[in-house]
C-alpha positions as CSV (number, residue, x, y, z in Angstrom):
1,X,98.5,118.8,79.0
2,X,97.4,115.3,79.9
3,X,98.0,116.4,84.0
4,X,96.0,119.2,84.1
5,X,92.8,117.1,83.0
6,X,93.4,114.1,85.2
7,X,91.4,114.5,88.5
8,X,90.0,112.1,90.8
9,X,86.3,112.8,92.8
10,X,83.9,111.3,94.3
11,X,81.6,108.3,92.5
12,X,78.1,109.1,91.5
13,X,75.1,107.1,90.0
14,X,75.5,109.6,87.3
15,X,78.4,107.3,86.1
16,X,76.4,104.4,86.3
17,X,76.1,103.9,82.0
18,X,79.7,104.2,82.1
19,X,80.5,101.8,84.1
20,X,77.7,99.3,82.5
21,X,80.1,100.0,79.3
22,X,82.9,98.9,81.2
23,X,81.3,95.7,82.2
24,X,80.8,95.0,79.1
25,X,84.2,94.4,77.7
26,X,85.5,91.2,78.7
27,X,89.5,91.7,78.3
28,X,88.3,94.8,80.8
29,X,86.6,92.6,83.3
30,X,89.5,90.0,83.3
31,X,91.9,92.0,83.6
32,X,90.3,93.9,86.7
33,X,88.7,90.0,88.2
34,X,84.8,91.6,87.1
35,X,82.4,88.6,86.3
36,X,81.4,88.9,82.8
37,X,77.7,88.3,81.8
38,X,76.0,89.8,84.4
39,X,73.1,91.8,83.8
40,X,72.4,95.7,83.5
41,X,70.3,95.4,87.2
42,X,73.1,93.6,89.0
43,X,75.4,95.9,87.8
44,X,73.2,98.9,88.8
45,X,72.5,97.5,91.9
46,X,76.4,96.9,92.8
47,X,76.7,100.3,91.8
48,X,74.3,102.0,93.9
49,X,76.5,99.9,96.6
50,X,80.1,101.4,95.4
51,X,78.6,105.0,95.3
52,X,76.6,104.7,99.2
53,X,78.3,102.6,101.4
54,X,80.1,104.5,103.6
55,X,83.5,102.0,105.1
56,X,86.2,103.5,107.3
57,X,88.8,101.3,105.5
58,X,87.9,101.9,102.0
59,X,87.9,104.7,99.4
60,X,86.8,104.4,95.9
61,X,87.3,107.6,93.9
62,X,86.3,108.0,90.3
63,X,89.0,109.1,88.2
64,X,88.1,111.9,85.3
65,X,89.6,112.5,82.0
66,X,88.5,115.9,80.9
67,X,85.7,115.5,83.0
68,X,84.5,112.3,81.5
69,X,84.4,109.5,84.0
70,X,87.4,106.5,82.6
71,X,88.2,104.5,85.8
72,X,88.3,104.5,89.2
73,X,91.2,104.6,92.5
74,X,90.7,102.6,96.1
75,X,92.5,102.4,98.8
76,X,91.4,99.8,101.2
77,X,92.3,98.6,104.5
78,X,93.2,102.3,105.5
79,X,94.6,101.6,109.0
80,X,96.1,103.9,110.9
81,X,98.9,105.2,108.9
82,X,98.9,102.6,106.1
83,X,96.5,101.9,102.9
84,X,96.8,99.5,100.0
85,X,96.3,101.4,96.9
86,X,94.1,100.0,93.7
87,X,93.6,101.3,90.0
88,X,91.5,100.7,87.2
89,X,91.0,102.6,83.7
90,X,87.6,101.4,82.5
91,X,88.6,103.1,78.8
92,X,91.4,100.4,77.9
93,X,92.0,102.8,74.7
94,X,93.7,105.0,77.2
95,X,95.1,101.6,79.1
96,X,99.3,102.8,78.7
97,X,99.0,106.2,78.2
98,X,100.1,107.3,82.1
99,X,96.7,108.2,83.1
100,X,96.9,105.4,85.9
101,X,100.0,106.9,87.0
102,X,98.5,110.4,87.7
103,X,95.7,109.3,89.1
104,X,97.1,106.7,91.7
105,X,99.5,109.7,91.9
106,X,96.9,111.9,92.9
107,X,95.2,109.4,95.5
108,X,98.8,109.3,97.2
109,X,98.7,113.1,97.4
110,X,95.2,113.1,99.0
111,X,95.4,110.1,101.3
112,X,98.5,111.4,103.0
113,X,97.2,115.1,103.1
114,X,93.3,114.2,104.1
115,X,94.3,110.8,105.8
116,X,98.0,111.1,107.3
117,X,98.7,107.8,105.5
118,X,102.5,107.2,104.8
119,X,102.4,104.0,104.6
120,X,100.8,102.2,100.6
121,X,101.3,98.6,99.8
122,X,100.0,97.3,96.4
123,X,99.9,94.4,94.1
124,X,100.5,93.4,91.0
125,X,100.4,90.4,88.6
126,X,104.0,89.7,87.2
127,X,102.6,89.7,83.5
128,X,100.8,93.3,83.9
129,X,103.7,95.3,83.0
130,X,102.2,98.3,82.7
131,X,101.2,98.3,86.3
132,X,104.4,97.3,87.3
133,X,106.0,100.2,85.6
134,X,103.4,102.2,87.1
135,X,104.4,101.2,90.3
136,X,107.6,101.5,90.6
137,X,107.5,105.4,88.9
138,X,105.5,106.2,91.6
139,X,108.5,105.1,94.1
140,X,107.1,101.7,95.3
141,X,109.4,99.2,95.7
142,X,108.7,95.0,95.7
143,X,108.7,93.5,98.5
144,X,107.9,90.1,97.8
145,X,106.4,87.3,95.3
146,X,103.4,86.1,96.9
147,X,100.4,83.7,95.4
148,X,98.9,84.1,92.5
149,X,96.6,84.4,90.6
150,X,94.3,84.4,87.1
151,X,95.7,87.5,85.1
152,X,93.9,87.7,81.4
153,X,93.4,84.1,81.7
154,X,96.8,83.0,82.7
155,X,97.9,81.6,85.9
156,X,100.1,84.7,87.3
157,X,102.5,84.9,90.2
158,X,101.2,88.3,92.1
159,X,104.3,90.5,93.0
160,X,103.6,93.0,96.7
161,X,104.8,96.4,96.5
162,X,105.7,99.0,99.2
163,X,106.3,102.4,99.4
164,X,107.4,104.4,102.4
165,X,106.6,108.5,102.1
């Protein structure tokens, strides 16, 4: 069962080739704003970063597919009861497939157990409707149509989400 073998964990430099594959695909890195092009050092070396720096408003969890590392989960600007919540599958074979939804399901579960937060905003572009979907399963609701922003190329109006546990 697809649930069972979804779990997020800490980030290691054990995934580091994994996520050099990742940077690698270009509809991957435009979809997620990566630069493309850059070289297998830089990407080390901003991997060494994401794995040990330590932040009081940010969380980056790996998220693990039969234990086989296939994107990660933030939240960032955790402050005091409130969190905006991130996703991205690096595998965009399994891009659709609810895998984002468990795990940003699972990130909800453990910030408001390990961190008391009750409070997660996120947002979307209007043309990632997966994301969307994803969103609003989980219970968020939009709050508002704010900026925007390249999405896959494309000019994209970004759309703020709320959800209130």
């Amino acid at each position: 069962m697809l649930d069972e073998n979804i779990t997020i964990r800490p980030l290691s430099m054990d995934d580091y080739e994994t996520v050099l594959k990742w940077s690698k695909d270009e509809v991957f890195c435009s979809a997620n704003s990566w630069e493309t092009n850059r070289d297998a050092d830089e990407i080390y070396q901003w991997w060494l970063k994401c794995v040990n720096v330590l932040s009081d408003d940010f969380i980056r969890l790996g998220i693990d597919w039969n234990k086989q590392l296939i994107g990660y989960v933030d939240l960032a600007c955790i402050n005091n009861k409130s969190a905006e919540i991130g996703i991205a599958i690096g595998e965009r074979s399994l891009w659709g497939k609810g895998i984002g939804f468990l795990a940003a399901k699972r990130m909800v579960e453990y910030a408001s157990l390990k961190l008391g937060v009750t409070v997660f905003n996120a947002e979307t572009h209007e043309t990632n409707f997966r994301s969307r979907r994803m969103l609003k399963k989980l219970g968020f609701k939009e709050i508002s149509r704010i900026g925007m922003e390249e999405y896959l190329g494309l000019k994209t109006q970004l759309i703020q989400y709320k959800l209130n546990l």
